[in-house]
C-alpha positions as CSV (number, residue, x, y, z in Angstrom):
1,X,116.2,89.7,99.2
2,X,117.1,93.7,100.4
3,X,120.5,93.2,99.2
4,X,123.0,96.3,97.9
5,X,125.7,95.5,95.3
6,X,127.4,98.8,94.5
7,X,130.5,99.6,92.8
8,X,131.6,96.4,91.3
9,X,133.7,95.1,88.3
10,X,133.7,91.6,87.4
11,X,136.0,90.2,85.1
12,X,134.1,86.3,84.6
13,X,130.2,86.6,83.9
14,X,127.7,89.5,85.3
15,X,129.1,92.2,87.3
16,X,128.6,90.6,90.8
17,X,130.1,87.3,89.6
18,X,126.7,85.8,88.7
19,X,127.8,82.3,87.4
20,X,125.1,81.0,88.9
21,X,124.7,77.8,88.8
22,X,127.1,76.7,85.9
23,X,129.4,75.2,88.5
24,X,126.4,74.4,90.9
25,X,125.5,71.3,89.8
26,X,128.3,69.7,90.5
27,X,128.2,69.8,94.3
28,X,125.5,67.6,94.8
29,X,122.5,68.6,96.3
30,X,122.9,72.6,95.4
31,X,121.6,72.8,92.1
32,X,119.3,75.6,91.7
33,X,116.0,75.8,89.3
34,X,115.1,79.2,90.6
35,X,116.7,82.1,91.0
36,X,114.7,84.6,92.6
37,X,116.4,88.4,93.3
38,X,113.6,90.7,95.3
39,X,113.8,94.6,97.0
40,X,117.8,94.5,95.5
41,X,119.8,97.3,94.3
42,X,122.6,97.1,91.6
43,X,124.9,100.4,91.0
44,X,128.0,101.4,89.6
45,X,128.4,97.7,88.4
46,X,130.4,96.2,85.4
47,X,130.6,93.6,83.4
48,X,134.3,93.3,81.8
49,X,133.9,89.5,80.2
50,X,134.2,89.2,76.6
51,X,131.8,86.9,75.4
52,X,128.2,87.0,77.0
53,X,126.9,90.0,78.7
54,X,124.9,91.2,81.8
55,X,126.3,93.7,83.7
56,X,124.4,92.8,86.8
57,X,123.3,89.1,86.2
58,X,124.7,87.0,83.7
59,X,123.2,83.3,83.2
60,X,124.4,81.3,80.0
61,X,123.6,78.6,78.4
62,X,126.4,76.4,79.3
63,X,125.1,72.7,80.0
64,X,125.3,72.4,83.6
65,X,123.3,75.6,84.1
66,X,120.3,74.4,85.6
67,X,118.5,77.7,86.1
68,X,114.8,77.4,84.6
69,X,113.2,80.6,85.8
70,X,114.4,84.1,87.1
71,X,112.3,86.7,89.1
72,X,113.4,89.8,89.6
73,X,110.7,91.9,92.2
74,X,111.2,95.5,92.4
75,X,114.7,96.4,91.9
76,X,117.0,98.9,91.5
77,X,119.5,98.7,88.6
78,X,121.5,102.1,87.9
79,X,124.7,102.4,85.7
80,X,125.4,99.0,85.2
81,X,126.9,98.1,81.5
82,X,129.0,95.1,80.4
83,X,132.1,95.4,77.9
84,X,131.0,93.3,75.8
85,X,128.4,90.4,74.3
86,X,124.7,91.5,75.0
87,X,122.5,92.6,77.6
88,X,123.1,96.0,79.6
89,X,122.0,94.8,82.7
90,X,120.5,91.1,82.7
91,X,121.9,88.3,80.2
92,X,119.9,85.3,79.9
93,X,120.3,82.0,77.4
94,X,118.9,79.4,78.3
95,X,120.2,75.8,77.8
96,X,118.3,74.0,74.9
97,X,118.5,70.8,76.7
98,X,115.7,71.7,79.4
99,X,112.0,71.5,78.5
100,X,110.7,75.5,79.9
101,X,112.1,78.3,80.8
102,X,110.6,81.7,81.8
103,X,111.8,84.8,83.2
104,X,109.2,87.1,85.0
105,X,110.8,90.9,85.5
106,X,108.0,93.2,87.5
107,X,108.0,96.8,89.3
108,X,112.0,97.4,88.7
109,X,113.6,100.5,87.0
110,X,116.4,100.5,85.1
111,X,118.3,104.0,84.3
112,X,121.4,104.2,82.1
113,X,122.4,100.4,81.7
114,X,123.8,99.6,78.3
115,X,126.7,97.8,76.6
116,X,129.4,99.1,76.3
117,X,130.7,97.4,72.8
118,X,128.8,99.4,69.2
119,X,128.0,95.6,68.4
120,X,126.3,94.1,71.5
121,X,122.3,93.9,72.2
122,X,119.9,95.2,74.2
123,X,121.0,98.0,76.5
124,X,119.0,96.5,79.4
125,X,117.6,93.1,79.1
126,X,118.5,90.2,76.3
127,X,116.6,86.8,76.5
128,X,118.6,84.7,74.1
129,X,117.1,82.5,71.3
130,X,116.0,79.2,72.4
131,X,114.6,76.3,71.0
132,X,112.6,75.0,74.0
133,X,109.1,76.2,75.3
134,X,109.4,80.0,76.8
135,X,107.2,81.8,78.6
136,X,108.1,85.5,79.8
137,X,106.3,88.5,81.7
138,X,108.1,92.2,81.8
139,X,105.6,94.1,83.9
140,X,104.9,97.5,85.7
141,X,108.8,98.3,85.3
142,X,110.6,101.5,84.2
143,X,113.5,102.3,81.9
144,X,115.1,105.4,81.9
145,X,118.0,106.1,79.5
146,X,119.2,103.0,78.7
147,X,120.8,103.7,75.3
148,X,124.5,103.8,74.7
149,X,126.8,103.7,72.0
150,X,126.0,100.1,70.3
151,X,124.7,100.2,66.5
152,X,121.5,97.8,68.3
153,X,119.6,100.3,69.8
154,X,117.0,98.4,71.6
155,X,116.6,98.5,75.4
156,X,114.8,95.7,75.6
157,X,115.7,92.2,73.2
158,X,113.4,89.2,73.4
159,X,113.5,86.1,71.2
160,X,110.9,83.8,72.9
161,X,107.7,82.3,72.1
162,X,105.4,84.0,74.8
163,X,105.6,87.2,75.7
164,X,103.9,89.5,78.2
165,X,105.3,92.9,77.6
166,X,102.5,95.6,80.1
167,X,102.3,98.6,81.7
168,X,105.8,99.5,81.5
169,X,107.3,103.1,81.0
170,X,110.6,103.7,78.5
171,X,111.8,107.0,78.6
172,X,115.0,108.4,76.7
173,X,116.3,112.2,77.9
174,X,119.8,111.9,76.0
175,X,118.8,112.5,72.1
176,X,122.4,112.5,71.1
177,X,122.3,108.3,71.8
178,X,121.0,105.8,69.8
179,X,118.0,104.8,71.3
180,X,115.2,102.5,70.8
181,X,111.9,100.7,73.3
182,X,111.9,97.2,72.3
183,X,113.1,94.2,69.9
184,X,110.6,91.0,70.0
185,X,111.1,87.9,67.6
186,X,110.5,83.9,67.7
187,X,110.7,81.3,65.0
188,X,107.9,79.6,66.2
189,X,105.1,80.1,63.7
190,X,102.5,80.7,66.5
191,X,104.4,82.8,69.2
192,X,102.4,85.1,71.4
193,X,103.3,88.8,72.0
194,X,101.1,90.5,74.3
195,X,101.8,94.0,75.1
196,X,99.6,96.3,77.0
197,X,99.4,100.1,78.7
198,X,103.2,100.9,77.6
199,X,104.6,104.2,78.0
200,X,106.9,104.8,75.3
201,X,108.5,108.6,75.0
C-alpha cells in the first residue's frame, strides 16, 4: 500500500523482481494466496527476462506459485514494458493445478506500457489460458497509449471464462503504432463476457 517503484530493470521476472511466491512456498508458513497492491506507482520500469512478461508484476505458472487472486486498487503504471514474452505491464498464468483464480484490476491508469518484442501480447495486461475455474473484473481504469511495436496489437489480452470488462476508458494519441482496445477468448463453451460503459477512442 502507497508504495513508489521508479526506475527499475529486472533481469528475472517483472520489473521489480516480482517472483512472488514461486519460491515462497518453500519457507513454511509464508505462502501467499493473495496478493493485494493498492494507492502504488510503477514508472520507468523494465522487464528484461526472456520468457514470460510483465514489466511491473510478473506471476507464472510455475507449480509452487500459490497465488490465487491479484488486486490491484488505484494505481499508477507509466512507461513500464518488458523485452520479451507477454504482458506490457502485469503478466499473469495461473497454475492449472489450483481450483479458482481471479484477478480484480479497478480505478488504475496505464499510459505507454507495452512489450517490447513484435511477437509478444497485450501491451498492458495478459491473463494466460487456464484450465481451471476463472473469474475476473477490469473496472473504472484508464489506458492511455499503450501500443508498441509488437504484430499483437491488443492492450488488453484475456483468456478466461468470466469476464467483467466496465466503465473503462482506452485512448490511443500515437496513430503511427499499432494499436488495438481488447482481445477476450475462453474454450469453455459457456464463458461469460460482460462488458459495460467503455470508452474506446
Amino acid at each position: 500500500d502507497n508504495c513508489f517503484f521508479n526506475n527499475l530493470k529486472s533481469n528475472y521476472y517483472g520489473g521489480i523482481g516480482l517472483v512472488m511466491d514461486y519460491y515462497y512456498p518453500y519457507w513454511g508458513s509464508y505462502s501467499i494466496h493473495v496478493l493485494m497492491f493498492k494507492n502504488t506507482k510503477f514508472e520507468h520500469i523494465i522487464n528484461g527476462y526472456g520468457s514470460y512478461g510483465g514489466g511491473a508484476i510478473s506471476i507464472d505458472e510455475k507449480s509452487g506459485n500459490s497465488v490465487t487472486k491479484l488486486i490491484v486498487d488505484n494505481c499508477y503504471f507509466y512507461d513500464i514494458h518488458s523485452e520479451k514474452g507477454n504482458g506490457g505491464a502485469i503478466y499473469f498464468k495461473p497454475d492449472d493445478s489450483k481450483d479458482f483464480f481471479s484477478i480484480t484490476i479497478t480505478g488504475s491508469t496505464f499510459e505507454q506500457t507495452y512489450i517490447a518484442d513484435s511477437s509478444g501480447n497485450s501491451q498492458a495486461i495478459f491473463i494466460g489460458k487456464t484450465t481451471v475455474s476463472t473469474e475476473h473484473t477490469i473496472s473504472y481504469c484508464t489506458f492511455i497509449d499503450c501500443c508498441g511495436n509488437s504484430d499483437n496489437e491488443y492492450a488488453i489480452y484475456l483468456d478466461a471464462e468470466i469476464i467483467s470488462f466496465i466503465y473503462n476508458n482506452v485512448t490511443f494519441t500515437d496513430q503511427n503504432k499499432n494499436h488495438g482496445c481488447v482481445y477476450c477468448s475462453s474454450d469453455n463453451k459457456n464463458y461469460i463476457h460482460e462488458y459495460i460503459g467503455n470508452i474506446f477512442y
